[in-house]
N, CA, C and O of each residue as an XYZ file, in Angstrom:
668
protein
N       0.848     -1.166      0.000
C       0.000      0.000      0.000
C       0.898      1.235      0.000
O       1.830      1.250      0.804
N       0.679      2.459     -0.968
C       1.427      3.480     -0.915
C       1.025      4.306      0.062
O       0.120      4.030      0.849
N       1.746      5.471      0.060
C       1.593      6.314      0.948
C       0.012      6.819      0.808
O      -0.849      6.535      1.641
N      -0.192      7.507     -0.224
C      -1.191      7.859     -0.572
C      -2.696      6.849     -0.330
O      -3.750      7.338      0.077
N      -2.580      5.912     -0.551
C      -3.604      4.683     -0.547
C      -3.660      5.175      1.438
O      -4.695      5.580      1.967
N      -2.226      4.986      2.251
C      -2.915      4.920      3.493
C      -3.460      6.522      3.894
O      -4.305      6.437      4.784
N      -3.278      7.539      3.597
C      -3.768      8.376      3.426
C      -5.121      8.481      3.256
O      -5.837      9.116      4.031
N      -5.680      7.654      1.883
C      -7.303      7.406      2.076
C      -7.919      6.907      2.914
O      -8.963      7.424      3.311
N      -7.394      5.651      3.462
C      -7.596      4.817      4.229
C      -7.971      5.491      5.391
O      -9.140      5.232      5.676
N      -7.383      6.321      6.240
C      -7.372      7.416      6.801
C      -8.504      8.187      6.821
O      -9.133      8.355      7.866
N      -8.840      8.691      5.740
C      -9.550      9.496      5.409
C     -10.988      8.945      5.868
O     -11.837      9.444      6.606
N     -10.953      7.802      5.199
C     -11.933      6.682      4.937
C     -12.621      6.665      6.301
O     -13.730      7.121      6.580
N     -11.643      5.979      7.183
C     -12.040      5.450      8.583
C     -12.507      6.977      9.216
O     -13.470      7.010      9.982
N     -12.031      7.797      8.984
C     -12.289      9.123      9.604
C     -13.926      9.745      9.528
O     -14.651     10.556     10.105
N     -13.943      9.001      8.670
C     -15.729      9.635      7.898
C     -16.380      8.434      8.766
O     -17.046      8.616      9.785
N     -16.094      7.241      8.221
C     -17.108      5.813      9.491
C     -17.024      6.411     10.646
O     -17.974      6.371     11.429
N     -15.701      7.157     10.981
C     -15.684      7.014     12.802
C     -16.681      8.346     13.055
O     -17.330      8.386     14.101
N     -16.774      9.291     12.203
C     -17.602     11.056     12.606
C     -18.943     10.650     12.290
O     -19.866     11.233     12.858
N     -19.233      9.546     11.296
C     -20.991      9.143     10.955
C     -20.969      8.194     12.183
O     -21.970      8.413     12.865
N     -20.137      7.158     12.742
C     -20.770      6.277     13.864
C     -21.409      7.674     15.003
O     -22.594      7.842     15.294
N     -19.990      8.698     15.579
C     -20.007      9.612     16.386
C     -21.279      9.831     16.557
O     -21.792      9.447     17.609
N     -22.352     10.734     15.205
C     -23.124     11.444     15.009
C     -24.125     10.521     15.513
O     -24.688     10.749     16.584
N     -24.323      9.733     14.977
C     -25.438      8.891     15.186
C     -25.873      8.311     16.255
O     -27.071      8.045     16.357
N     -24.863      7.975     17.366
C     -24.570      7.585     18.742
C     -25.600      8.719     19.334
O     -26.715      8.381     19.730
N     -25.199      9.961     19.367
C     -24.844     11.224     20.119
C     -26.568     11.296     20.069
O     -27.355     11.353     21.014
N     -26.868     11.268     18.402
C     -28.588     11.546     18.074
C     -29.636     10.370     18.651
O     -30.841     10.406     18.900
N     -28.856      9.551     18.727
C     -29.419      8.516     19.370
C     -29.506      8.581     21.238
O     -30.436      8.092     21.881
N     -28.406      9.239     21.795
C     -28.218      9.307     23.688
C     -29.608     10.286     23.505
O     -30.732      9.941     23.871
N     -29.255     11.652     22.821
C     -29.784     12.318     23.301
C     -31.788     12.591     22.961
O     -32.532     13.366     23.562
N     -32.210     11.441     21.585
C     -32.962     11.128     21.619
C     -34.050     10.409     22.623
O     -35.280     10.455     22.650
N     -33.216      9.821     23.322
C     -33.020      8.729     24.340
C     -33.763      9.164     25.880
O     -34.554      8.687     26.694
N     -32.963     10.356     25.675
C     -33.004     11.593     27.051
C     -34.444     12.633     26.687
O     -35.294     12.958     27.516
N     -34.431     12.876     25.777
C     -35.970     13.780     25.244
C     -36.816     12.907     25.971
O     -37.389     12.972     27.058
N     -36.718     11.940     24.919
C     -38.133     11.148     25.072
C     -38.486     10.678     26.346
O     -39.597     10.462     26.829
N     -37.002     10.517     26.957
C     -37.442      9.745     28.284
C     -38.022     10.679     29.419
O     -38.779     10.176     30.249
N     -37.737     11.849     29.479
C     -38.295     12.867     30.273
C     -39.824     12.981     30.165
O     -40.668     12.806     31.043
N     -39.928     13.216     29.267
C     -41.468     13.331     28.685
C     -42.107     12.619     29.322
O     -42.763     12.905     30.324
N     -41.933     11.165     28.583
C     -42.546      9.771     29.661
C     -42.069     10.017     30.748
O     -43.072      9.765     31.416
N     -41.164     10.377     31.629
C     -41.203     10.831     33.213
C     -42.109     11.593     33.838
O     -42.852     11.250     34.756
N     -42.026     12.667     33.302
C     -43.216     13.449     34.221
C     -44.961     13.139     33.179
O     -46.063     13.689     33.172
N     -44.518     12.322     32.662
C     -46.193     11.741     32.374
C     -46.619     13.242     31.181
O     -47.840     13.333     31.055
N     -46.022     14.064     30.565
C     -46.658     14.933     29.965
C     -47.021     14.443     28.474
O     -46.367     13.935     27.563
N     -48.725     14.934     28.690
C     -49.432     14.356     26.827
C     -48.794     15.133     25.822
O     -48.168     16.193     25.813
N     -49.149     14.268     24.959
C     -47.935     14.480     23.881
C     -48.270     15.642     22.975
O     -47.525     15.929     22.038
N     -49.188     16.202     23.190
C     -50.086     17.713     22.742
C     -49.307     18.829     23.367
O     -49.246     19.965     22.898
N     -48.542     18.302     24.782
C     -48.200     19.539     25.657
C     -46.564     19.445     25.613
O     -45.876     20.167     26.334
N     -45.973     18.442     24.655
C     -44.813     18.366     24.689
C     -44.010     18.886     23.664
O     -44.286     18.145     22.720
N     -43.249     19.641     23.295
C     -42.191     20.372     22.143
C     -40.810     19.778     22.211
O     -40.312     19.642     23.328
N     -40.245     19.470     21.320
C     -38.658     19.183     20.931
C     -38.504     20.552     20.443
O     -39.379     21.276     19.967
N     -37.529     20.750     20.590
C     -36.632     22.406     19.972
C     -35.060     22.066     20.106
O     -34.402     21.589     21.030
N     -34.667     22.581     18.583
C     -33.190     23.199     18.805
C     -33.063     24.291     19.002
O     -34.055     25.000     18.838
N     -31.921     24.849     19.395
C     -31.199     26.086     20.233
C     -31.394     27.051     19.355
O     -31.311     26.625     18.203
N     -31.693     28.542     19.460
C     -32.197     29.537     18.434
C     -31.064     29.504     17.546
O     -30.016     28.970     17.909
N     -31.220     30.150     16.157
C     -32.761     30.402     16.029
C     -33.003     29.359     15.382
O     -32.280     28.601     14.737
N     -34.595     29.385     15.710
C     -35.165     27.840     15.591
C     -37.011     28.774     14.136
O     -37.401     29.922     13.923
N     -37.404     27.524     13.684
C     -38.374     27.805     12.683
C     -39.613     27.949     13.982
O     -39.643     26.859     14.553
N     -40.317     28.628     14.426
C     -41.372     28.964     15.236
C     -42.377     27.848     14.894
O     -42.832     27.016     15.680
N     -42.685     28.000     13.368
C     -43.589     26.723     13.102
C     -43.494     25.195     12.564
O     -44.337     24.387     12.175
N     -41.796     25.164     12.752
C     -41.271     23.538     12.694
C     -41.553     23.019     13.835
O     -41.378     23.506     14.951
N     -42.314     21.295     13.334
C     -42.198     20.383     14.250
C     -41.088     20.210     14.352
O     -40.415     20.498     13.362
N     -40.437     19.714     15.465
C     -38.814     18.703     15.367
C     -39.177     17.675     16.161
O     -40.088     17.711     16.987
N     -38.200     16.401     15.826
C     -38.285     15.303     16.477
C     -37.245     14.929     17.402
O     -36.180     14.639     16.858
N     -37.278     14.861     18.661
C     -35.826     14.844     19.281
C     -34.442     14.387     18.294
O     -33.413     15.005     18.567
N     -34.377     13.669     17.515
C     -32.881     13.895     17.110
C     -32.819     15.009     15.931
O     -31.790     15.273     15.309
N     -34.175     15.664     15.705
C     -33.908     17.106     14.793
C     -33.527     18.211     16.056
O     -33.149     19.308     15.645
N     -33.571     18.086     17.155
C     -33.775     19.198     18.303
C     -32.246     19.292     18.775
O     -31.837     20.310     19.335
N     -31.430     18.206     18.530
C     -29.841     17.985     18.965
C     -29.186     19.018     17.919
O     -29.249     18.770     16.715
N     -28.361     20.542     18.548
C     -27.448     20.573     17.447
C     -25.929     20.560     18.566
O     -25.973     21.005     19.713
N     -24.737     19.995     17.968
C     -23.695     20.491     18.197
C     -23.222     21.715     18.110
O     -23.206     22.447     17.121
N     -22.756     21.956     19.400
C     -22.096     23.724     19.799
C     -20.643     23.105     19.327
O     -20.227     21.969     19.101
N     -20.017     24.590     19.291
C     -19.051     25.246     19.467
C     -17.966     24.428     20.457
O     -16.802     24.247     20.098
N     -18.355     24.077     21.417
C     -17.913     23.936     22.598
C     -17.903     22.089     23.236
O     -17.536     21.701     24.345
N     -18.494     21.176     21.955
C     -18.290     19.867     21.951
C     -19.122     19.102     22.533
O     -19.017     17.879     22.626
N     -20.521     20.187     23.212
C     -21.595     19.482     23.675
C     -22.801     19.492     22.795
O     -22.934     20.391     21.965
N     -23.834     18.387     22.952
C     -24.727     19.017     21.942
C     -25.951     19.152     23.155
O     -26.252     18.776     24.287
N     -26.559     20.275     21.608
C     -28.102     20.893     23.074
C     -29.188     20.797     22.192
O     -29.342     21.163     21.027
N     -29.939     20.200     23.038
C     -31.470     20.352     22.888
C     -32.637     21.071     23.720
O     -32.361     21.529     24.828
N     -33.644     21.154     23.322
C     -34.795     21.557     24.410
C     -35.968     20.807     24.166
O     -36.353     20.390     23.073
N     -36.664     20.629     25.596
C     -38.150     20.453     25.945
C     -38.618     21.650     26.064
O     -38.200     22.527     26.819
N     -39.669     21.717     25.169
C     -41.143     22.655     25.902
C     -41.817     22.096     26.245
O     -42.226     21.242     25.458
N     -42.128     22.115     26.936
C     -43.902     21.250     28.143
C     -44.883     23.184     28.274
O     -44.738     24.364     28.594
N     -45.545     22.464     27.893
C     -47.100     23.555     28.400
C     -47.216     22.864     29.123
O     -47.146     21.640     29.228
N     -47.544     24.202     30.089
C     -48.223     23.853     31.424
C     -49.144     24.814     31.859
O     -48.819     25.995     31.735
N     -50.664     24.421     32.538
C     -51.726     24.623     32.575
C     -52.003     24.661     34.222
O     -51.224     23.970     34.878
N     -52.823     25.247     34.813
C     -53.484     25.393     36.231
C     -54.481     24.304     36.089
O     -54.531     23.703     37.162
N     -55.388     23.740     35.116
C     -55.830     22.993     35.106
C     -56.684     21.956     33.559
O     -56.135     21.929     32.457
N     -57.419     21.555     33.714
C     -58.051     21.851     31.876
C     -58.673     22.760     31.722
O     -59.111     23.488     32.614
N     -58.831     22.886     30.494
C     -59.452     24.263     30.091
C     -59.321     25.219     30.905
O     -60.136     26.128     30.748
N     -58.327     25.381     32.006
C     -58.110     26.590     32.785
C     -56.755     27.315     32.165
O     -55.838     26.603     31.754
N     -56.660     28.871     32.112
C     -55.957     29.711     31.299
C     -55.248     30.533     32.915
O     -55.724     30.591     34.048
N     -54.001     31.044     32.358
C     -52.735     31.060     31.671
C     -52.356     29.609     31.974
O     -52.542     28.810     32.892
N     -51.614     29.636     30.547
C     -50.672     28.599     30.443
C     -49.386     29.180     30.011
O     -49.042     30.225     29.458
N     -48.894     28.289     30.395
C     -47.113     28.968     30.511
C     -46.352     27.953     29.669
O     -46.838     26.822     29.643
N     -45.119     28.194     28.901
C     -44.548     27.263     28.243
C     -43.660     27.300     28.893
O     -43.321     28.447     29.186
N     -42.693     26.023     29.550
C     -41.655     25.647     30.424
C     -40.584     25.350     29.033
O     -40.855     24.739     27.999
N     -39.673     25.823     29.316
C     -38.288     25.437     28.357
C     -37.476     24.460     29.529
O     -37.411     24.749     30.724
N     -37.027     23.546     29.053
C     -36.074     22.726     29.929
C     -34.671     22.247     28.458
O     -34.801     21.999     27.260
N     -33.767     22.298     29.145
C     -32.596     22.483     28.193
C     -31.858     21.136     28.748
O     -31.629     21.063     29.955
N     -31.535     20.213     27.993
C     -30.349     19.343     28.282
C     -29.179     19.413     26.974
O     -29.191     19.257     25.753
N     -28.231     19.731     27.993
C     -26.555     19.058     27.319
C     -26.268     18.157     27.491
O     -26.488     17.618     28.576
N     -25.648     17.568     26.514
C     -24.715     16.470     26.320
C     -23.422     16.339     25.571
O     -23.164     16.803     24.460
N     -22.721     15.695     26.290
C     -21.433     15.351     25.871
C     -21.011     13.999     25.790
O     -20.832     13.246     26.747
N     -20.830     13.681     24.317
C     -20.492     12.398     24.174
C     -19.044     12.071     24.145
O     -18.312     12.750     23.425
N     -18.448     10.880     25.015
C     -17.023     10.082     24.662
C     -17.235      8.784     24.308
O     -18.291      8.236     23.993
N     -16.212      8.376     24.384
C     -15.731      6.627     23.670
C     -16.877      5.839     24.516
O     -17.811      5.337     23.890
N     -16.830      5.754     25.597
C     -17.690      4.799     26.336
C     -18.456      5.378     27.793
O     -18.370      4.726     28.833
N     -19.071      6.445     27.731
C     -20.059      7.463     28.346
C     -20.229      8.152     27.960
O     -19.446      8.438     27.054
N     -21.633      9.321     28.281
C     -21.841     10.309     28.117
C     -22.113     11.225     29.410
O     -22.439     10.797     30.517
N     -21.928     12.486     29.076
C     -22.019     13.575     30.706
C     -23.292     14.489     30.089
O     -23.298     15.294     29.159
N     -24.554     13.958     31.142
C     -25.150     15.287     30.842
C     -25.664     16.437     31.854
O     -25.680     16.313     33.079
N     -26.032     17.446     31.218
C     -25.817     18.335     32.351
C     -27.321     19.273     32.150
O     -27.425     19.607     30.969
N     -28.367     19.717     32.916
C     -29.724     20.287     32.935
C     -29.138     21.571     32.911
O     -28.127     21.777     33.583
N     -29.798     22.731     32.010
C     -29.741     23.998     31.972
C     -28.428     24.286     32.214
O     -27.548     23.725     31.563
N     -28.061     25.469     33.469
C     -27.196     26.043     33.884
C     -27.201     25.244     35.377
O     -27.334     25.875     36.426
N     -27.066     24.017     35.344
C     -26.528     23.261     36.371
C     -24.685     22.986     36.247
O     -23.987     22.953     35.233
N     -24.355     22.845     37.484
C     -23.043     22.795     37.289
C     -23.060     20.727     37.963
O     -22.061     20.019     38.093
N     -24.089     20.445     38.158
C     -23.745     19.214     38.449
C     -23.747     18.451     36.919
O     -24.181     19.008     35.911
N     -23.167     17.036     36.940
C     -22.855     16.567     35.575
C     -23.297     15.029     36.203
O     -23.270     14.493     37.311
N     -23.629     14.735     35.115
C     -24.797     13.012     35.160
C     -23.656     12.304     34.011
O     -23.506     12.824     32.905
N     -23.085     11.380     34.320
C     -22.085     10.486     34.020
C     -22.875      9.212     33.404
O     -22.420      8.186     33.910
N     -23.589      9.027     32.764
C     -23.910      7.843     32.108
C     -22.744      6.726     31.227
O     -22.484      7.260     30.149
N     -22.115      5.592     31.350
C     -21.448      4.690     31.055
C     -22.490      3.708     29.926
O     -23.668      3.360     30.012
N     -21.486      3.490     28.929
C     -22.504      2.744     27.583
C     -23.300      1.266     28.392
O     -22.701      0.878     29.395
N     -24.110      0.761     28.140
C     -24.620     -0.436     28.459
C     -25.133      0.001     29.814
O     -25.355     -0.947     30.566
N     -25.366      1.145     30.287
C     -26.498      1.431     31.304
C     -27.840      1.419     30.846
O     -28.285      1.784     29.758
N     -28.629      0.775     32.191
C     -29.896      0.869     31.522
C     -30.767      2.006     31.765
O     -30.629      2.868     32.633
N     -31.594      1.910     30.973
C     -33.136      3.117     31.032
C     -32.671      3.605     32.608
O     -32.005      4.616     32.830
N     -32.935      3.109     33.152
C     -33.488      3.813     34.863
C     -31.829      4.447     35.563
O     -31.569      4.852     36.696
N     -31.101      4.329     34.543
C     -29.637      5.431     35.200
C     -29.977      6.200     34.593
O     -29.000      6.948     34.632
N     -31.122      6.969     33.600
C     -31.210      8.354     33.731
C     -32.084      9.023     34.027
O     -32.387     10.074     33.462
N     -32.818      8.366     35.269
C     -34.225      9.006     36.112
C     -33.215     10.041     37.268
O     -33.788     11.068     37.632
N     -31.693      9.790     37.868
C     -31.342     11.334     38.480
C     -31.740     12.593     37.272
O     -32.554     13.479     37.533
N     -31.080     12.503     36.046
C     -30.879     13.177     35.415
C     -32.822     14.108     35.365
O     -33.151     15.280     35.549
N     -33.414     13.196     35.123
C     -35.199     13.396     34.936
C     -35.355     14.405     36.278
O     -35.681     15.591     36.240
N     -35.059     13.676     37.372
C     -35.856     14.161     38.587
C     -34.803     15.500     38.804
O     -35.327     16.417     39.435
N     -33.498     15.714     38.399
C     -32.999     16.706     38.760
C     -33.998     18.233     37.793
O     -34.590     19.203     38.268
N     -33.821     17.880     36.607
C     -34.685     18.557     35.255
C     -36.216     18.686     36.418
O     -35.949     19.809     36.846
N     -37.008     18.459     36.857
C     -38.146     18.015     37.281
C     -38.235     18.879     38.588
O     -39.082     19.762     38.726
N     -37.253     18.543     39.580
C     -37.373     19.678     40.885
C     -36.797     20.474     40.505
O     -37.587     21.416     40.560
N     -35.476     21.005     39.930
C     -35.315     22.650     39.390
C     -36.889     23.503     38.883
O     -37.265     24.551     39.407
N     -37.450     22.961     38.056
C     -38.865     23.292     37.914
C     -39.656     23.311     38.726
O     -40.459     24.245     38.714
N     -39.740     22.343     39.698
C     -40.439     23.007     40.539
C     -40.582     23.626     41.454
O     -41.601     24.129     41.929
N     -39.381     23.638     41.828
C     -38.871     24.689     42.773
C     -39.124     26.238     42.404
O     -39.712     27.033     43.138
N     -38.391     26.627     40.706
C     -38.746     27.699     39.992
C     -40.109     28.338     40.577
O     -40.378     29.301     41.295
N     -41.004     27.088     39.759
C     -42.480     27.728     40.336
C     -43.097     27.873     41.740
O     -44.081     28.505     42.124
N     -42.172     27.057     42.417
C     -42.927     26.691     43.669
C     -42.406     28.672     44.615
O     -43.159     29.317     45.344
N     -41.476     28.927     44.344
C     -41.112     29.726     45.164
C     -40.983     31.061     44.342
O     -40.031     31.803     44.581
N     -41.973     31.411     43.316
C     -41.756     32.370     42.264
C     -42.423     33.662     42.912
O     -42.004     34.799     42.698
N     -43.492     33.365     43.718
C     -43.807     34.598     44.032
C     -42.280     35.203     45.268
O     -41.739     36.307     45.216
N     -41.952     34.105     46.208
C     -40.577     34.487     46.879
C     -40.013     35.585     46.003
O     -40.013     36.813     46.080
N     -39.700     35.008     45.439
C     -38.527     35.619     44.212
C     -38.655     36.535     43.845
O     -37.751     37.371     43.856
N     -40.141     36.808     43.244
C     -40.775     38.162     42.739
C     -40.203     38.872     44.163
O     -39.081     39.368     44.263
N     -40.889     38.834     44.902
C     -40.998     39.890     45.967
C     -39.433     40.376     46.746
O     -39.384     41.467     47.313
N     -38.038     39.339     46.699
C     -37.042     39.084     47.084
C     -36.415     40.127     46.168
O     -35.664     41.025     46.547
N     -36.871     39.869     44.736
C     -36.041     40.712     43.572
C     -36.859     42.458     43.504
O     -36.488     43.327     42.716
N     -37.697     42.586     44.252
C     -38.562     43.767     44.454
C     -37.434     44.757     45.333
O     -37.244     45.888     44.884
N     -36.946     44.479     46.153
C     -35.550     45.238     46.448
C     -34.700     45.602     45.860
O     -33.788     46.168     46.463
N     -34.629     45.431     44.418
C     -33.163     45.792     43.706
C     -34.078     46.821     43.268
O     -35.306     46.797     43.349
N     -33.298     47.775     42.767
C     -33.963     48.820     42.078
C     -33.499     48.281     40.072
O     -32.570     48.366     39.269
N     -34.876     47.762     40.177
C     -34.620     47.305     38.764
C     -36.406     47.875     37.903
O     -37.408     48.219     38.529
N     -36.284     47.808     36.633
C     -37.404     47.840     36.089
C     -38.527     47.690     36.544
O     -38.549     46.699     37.273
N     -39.761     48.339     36.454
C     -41.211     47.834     36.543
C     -41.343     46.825     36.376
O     -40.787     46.304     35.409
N     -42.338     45.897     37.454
C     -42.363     44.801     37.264
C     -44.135     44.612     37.302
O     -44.975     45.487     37.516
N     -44.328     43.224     37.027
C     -45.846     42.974     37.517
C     -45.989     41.621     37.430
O     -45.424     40.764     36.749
N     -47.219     41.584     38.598
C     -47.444     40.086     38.676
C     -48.274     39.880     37.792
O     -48.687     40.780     37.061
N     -48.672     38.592     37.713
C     -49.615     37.663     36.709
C     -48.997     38.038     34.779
O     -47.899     37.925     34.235
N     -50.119     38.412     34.374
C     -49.888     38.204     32.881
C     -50.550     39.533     32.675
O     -50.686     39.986     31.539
């Protein structure tokens, strides 16, 4: 084999190894959409896949359309969940929930929003090693809401912009 021949060869394996990469990655993080969803039980009317702006307002996406690779070697997606006070009861609010991921050789690290904790998943784990990851995504939210009027009223001390409650 000449130089050149291993050169392709090279080349070759380089393209199998970035299409296996891709496909892995669309596949974890497919994996992770969907599984949230089915976690907190939300109907599938109230559930959104999204990639990171800017995004088409009136594209469906399907969790592995919602994965793009950053800059920075992680890839990001989003959940929207609507959420409602009750049926047919109004305001409804759209919840954004953001997961990263970072894929290697034999794990992935993912990480909720602007969390600094990191979820270590190892290949050949099953389904239920990524219910921390769910329930962490799950009480950040509800905490958000649970203590929002706090917050309102906590952030009412800064001298910042007009504010107002409700809608």
């Amino acid at each position: 084999m000449t130089k050149y021949e291993e050169l392709c060869e090279a080349f070759r394996q380089s393209s199998v190894d970035g299409s296996a990469y891709h496909v892995r990655s669309i596949e974890i993080i497919a994996q992770i959409l969907t599984g949230f969803v089915s976690y907190v039980g939300a109907p599938p009317d109230r559930a959104r896949f999204l990639p990171p702006e800017p995004r088409d307002a009136n594209a469906i996406y399907t969790p592995a359309g919602a994965a793009s690779l950053q800059d920075d070697g992680w890839w990001l997606a989003y959940i929207q969940l609507t959420l409602t006070q009750g049926k047919n009861r109004y305001p409804e609010i759209n919840a954004l929930f953001q997961f990263r991921v970072q894929v290697a050789a034999e794990q992935y690290t993912v990480r909720i929003g602007d969390s600094n904790q990191s979820h270590i998943i190892r290949d050949g784990a099953k389904a239920a090693a990524l219910e921390p990851i769910f329930q962490e995504a799950f009480e950040r939210a509800k905490k958000y809401f649970s203590f929002g009027l706090q917050r309102f009223l906590d952030e009412g001390s800064k001298e910042t912009a007009p504010r107002k409650i409700g809608f």
